[in-house]
Backbone as CSV, one residue per row, in Angstrom:
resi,resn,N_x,N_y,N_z,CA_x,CA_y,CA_z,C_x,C_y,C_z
1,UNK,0.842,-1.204,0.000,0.000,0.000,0.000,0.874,1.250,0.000
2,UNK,0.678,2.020,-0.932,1.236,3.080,-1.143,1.151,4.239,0.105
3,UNK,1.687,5.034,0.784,1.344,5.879,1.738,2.193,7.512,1.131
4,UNK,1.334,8.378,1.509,1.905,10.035,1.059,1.366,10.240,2.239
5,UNK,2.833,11.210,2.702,2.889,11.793,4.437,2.882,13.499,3.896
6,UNK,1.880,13.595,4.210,1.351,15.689,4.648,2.210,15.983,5.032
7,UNK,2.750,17.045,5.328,3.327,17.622,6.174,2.669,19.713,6.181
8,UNK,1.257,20.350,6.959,1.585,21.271,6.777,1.707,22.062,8.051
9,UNK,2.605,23.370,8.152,3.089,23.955,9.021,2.309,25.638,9.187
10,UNK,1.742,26.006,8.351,1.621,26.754,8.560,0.340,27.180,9.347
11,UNK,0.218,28.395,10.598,-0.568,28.881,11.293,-1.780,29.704,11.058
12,UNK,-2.034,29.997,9.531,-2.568,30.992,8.760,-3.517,30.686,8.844
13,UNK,-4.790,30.799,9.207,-6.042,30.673,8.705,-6.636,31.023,7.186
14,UNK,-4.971,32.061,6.665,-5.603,31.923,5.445,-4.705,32.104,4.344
15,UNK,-4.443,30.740,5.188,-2.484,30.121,4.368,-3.096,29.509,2.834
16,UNK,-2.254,29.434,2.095,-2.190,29.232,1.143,-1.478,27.860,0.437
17,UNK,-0.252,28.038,1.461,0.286,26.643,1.279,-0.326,25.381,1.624
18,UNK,-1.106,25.609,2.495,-1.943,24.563,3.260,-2.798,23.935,2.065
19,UNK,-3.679,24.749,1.707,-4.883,24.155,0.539,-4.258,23.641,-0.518
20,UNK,-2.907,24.036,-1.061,-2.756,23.654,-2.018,-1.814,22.753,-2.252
21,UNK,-1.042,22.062,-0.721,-0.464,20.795,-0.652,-1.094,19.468,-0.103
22,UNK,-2.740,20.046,0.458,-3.968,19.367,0.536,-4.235,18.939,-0.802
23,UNK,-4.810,19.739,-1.627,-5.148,19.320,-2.862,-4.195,18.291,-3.620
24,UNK,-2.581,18.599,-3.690,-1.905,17.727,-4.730,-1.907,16.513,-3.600
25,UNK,-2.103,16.451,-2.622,-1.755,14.844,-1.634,-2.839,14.134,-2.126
26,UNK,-4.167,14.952,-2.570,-5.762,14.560,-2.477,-5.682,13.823,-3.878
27,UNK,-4.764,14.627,-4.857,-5.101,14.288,-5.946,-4.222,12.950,-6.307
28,UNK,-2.634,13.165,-5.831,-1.890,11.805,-5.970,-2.774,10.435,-5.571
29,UNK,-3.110,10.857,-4.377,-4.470,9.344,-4.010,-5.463,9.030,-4.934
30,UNK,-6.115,10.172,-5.341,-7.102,9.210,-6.598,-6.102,8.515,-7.525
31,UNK,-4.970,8.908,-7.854,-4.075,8.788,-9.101,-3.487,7.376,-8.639
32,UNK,-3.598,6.607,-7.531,-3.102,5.944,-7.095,-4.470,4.828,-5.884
33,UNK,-4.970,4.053,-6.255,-6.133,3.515,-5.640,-5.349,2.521,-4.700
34,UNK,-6.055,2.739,-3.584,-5.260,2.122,-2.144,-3.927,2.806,-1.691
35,UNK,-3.856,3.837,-2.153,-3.054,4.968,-1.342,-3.582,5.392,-0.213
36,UNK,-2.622,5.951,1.197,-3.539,6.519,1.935,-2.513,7.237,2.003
37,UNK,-3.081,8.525,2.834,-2.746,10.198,3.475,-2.806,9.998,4.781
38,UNK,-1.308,10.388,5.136,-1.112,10.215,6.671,-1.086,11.775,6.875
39,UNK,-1.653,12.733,7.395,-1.504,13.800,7.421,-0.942,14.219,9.320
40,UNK,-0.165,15.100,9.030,-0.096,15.686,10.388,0.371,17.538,10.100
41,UNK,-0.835,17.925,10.995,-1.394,19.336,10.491,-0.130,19.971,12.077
42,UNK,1.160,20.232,11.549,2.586,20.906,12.872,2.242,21.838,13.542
43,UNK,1.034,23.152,13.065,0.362,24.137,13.453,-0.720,23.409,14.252
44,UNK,-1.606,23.223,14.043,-2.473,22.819,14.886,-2.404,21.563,15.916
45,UNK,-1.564,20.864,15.992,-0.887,19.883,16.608,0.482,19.889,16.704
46,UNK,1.132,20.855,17.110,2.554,21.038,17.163,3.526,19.935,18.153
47,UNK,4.214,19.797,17.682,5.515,18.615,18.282,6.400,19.575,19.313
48,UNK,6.398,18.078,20.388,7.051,18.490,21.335,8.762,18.971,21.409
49,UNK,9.510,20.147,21.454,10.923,20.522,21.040,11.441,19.305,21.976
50,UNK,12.389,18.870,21.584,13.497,18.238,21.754,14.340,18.889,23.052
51,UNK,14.822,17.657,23.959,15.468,18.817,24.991,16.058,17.520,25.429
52,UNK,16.745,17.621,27.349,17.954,17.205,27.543,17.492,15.570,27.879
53,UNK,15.766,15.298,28.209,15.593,14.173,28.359,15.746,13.243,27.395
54,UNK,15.018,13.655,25.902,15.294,13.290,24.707,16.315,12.917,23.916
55,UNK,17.541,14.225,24.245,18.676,13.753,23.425,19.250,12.737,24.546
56,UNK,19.295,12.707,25.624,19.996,11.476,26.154,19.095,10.542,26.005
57,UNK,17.654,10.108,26.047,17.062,9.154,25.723,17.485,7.852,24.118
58,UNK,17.201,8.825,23.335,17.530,8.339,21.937,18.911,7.775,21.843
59,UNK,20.171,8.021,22.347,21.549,7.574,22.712,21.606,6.753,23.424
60,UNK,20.632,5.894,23.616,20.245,4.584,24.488,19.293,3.718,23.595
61,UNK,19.711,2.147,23.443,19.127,1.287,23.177,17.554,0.981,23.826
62,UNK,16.708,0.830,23.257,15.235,0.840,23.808,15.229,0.273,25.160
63,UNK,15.694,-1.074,25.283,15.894,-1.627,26.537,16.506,-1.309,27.599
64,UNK,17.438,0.047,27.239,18.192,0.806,28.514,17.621,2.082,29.042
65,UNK,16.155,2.039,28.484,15.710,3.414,28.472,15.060,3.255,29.503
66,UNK,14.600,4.228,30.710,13.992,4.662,31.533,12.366,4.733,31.563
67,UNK,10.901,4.676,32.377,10.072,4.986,32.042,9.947,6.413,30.977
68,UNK,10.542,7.146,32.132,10.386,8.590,31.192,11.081,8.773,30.360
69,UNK,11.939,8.246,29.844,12.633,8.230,28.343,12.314,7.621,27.190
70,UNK,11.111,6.539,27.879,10.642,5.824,26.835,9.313,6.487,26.430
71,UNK,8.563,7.234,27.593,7.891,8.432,26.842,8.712,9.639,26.216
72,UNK,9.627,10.006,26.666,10.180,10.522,25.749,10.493,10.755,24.098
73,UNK,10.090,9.510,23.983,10.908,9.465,22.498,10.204,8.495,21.699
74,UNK,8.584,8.499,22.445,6.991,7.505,21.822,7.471,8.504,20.342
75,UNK,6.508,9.758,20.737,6.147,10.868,19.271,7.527,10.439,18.386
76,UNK,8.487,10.528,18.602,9.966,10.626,17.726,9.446,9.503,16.725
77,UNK,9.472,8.337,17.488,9.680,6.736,17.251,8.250,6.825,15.779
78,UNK,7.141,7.513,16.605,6.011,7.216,15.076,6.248,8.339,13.927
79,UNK,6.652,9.611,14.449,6.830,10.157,13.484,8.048,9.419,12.312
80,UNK,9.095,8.803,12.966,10.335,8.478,11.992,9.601,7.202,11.310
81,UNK,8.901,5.981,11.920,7.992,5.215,11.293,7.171,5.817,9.856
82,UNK,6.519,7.002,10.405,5.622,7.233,9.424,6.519,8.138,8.205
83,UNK,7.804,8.695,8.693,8.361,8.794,7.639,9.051,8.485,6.382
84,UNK,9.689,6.522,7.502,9.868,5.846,6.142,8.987,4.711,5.807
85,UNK,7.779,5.185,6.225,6.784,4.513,5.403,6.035,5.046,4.084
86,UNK,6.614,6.392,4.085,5.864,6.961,2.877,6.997,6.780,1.571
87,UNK,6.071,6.686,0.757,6.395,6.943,-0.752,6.536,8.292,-1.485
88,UNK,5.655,8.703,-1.085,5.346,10.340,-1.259,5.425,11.535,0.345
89,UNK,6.198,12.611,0.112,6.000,13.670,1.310,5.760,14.735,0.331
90,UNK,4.475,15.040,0.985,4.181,16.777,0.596,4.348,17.471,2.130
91,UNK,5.107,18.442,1.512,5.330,19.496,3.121,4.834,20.896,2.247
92,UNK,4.270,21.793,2.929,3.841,23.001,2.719,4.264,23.728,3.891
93,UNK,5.169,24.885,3.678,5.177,25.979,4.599,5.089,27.332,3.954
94,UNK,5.423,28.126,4.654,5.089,29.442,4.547,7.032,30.080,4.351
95,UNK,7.137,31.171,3.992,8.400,31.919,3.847,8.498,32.590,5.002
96,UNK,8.930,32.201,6.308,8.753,33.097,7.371,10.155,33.471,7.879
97,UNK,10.460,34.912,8.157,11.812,35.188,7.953,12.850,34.493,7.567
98,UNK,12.554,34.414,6.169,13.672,33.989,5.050,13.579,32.287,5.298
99,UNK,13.141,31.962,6.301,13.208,30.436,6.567,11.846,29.489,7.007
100,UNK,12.121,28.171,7.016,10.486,27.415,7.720,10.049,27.943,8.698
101,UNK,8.723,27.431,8.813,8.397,27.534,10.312,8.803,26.716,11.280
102,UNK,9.015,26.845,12.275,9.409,26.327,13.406,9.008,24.912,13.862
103,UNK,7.309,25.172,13.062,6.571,23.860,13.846,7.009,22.680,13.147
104,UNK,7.669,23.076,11.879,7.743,22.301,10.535,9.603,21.543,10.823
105,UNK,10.374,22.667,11.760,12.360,22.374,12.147,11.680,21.372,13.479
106,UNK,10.910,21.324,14.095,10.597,20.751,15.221,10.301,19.175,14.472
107,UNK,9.628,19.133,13.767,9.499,17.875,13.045,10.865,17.129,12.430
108,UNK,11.297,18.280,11.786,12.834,17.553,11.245,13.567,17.067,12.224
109,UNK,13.434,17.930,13.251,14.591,17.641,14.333,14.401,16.197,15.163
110,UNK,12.662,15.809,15.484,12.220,14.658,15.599,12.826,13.695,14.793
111,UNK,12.668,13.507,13.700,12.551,12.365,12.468,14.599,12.100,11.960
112,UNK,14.782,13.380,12.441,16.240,12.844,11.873,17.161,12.157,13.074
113,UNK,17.411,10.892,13.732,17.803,10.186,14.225,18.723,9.077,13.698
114,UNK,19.851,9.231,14.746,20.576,8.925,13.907,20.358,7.050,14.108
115,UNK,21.030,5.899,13.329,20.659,4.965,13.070,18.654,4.792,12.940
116,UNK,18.287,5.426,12.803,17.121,5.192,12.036,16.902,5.816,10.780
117,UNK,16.942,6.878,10.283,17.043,7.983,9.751,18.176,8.240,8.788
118,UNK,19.448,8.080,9.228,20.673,7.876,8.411,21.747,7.512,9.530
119,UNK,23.451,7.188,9.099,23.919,6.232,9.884,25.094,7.225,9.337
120,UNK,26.177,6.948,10.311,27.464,7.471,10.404,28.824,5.937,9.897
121,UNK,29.155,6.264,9.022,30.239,5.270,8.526,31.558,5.824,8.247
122,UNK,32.341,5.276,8.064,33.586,5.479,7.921,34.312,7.051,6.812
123,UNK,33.138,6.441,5.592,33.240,7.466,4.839,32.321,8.322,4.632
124,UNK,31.551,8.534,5.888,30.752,10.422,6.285,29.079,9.365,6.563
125,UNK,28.320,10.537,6.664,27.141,9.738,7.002,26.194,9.350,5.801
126,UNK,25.479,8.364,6.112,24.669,7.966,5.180,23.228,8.080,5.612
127,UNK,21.908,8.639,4.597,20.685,8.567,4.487,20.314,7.001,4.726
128,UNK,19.206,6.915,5.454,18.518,5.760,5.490,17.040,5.689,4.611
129,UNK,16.358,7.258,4.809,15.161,6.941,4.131,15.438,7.378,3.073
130,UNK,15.749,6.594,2.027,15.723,6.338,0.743,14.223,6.342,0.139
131,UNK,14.357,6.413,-1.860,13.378,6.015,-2.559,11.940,6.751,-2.234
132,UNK,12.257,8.311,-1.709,10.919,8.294,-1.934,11.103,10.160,-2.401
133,UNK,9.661,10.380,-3.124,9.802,11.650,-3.847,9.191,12.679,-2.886
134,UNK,9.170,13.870,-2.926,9.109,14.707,-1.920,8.773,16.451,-2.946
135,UNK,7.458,16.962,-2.198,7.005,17.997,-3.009,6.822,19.090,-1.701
136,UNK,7.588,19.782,-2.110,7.304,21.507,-0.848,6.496,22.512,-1.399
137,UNK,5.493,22.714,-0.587,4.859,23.986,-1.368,5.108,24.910,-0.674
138,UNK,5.537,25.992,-1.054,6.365,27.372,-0.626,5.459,28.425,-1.107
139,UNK,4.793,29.127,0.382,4.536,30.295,-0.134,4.805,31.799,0.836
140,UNK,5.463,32.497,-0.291,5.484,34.083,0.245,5.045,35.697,-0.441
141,UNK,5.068,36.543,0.204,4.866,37.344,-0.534,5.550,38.281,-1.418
142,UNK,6.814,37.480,-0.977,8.254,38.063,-2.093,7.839,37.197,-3.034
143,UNK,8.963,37.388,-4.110,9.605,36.213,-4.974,11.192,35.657,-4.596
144,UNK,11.072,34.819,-4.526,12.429,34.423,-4.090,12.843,32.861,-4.926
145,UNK,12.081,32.693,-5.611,12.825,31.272,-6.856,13.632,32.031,-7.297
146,UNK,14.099,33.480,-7.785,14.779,33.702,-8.620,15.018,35.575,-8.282
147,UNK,15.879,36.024,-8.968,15.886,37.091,-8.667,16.867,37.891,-7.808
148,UNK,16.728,39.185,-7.266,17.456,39.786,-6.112,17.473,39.143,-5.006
149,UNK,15.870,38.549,-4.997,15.939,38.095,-3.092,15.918,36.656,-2.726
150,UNK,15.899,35.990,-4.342,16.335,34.197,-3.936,17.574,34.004,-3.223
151,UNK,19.086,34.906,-2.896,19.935,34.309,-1.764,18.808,34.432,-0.498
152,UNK,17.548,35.177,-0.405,17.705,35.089,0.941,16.256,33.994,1.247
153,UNK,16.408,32.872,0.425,15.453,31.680,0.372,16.192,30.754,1.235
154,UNK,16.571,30.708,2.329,16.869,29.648,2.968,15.840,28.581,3.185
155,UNK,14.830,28.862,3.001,14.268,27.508,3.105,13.998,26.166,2.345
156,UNK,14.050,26.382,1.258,14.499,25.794,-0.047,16.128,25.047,0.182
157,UNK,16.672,25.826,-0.001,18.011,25.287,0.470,18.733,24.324,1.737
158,UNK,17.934,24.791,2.991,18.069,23.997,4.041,16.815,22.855,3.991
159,UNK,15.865,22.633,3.502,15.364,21.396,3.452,15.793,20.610,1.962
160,UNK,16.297,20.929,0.991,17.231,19.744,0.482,18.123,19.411,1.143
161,UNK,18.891,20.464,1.817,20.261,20.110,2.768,19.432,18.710,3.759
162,UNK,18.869,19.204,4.175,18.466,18.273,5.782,17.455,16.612,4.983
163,UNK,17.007,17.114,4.381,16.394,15.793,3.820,17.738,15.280,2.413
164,UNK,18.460,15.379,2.460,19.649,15.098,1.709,20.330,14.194,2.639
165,UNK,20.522,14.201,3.722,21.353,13.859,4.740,20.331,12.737,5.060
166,UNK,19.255,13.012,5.158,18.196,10.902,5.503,18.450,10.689,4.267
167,UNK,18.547,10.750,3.160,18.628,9.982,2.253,17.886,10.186,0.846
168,UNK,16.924,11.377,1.093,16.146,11.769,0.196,16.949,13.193,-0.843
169,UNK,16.824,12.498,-1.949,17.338,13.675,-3.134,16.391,14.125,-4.246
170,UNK,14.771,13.432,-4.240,14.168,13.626,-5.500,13.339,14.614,-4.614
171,UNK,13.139,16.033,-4.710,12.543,17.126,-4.289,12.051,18.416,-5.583
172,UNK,11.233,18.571,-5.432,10.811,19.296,-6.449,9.808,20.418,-5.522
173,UNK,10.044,22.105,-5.031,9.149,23.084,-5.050,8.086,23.781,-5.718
174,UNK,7.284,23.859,-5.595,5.944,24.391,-5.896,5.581,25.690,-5.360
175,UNK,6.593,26.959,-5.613,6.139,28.304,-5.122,4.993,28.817,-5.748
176,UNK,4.669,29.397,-4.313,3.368,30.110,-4.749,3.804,31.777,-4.180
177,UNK,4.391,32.360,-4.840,4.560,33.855,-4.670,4.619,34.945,-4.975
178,UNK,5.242,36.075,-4.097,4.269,37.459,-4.684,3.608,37.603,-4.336
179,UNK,2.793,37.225,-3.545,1.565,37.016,-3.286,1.298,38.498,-2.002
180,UNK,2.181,39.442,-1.914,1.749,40.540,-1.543,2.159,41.815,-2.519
181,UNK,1.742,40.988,-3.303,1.945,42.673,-4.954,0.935,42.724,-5.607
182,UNK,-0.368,42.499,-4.561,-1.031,42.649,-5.077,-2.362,41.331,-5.963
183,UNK,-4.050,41.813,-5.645,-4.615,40.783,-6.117,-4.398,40.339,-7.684
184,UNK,-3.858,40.565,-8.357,-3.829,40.070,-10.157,-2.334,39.062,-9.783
185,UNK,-1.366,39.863,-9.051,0.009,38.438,-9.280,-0.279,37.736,-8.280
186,UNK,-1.221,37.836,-7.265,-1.635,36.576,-6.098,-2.417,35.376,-6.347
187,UNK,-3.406,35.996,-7.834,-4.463,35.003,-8.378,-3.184,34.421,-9.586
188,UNK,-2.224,34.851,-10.195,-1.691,34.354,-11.183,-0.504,33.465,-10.600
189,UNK,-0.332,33.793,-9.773,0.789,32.840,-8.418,0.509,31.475,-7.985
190,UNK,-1.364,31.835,-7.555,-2.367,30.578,-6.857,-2.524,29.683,-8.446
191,UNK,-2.896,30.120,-9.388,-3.322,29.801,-10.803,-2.094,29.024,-11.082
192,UNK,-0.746,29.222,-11.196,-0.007,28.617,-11.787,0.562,27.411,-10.354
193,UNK,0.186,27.210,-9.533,0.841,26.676,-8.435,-0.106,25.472,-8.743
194,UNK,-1.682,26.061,-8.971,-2.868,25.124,-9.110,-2.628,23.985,-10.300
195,UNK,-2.253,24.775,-11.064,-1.674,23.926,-12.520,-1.160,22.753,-12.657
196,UNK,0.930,23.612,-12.130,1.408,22.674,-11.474,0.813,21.342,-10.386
197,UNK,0.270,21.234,-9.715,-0.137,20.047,-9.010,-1.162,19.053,-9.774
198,UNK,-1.905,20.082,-11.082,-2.838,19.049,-11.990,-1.582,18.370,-12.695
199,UNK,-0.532,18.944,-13.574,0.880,18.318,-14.104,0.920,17.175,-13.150
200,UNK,1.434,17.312,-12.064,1.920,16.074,-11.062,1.451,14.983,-11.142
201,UNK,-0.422,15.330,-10.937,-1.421,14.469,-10.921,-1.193,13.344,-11.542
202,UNK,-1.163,14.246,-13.156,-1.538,13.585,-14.343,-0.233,12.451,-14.316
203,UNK,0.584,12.758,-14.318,1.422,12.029,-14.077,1.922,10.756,-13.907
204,UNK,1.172,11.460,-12.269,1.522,9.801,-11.241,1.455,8.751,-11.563
């Protein structure tokens, strides 16, 4: 059974990225019968930050772990499950000072563990979750694919970096921006973002 893992972060009630990495997850599933959508909405159910119980928890074999370390590191354990169980990740965030949202680094920081996630060898570290494709929908009200103010797109850049390192390299963005210059380049932004995800569809 095929599985595509959601991922959206943003807090907006009238986010943009949200609907429209809903829609392409919605649409890969028809495109794909007995697919399911594991969704986890980081804004409205936000993950617990990582701290000193955790990182010493995880540096321990399951069986050496403590009651409270083994709650500790339940959420970690399903989120990294449900990460290399998918085939497909759609993540949607927002451009929020130059970088993700928070709720969205709180997740990475969960899921990237080391011997589950990717492994340290002789010759540097290696990705574990392999083989699977991965779609970001990015939206701001700059432009930043290209231009004067794409150096200051870190977010693009640090999630190939960080999902490069588990093992994942097939990533493809879906900006939706501009989107404060006004209603004609916000509808032609949403319009071509909309497109793009029918392309994908068709595809699959």
């Amino acid at each position: 059974m095929s599985s595509i893992l959601l991922l959206t972060s943003s807090p907006r009630a009238e986010s943009l990225s949200t609907p429209i990495a809903v829609d392409l997850a919605e649409k890969l599933k028809s495109q794909n019968p007995g697919s399911v959508i594991v969704r986890r909405d980081l804004a409205a159910n936000p993950l617990p930050h990582i701290d000193d119980l955790f990182t010493g928890a995880i540096r321990k074999p399951p069986e050496a772990r403590n009651a409270e370390e083994t709650v500790a590191v339940e959420t970690s354990d399903k989120l990294v499950s449900e990460l290399l169980a998918a085939d497909t990740i759609v993540i949607s965030t927002g451009l929020i000072n130059f970088n993700i949202y928070s709720s969205l680094k709180t997740w990475i920081d969960n899921v990237a563990r080391a011997g589950l996630t990717f492994k340290y060898t002789e010759s540097g570290p290696v990705g574990l979750a392999t083989g699977k494709k991965v779609y970001v929908v990015l939206a701001s009200g700059g432009v930043y694919s290209q231009g004067p103010a794409a150096p200051l797109n870190h977010a693009v850049p640090y999630l190939k970096s960080v999902l490069g390192f588990l093992g994942i390299s097939d990533i493809e963005t879906i900006y939706v921006e501009g989107l404060a210059f006004g209603p004609e380049a916000a509808e032609k932004a949403i319009d071509a973002a909309k497109s793009r995800v029918q392309e994908i569809a068709l595809a699959a």
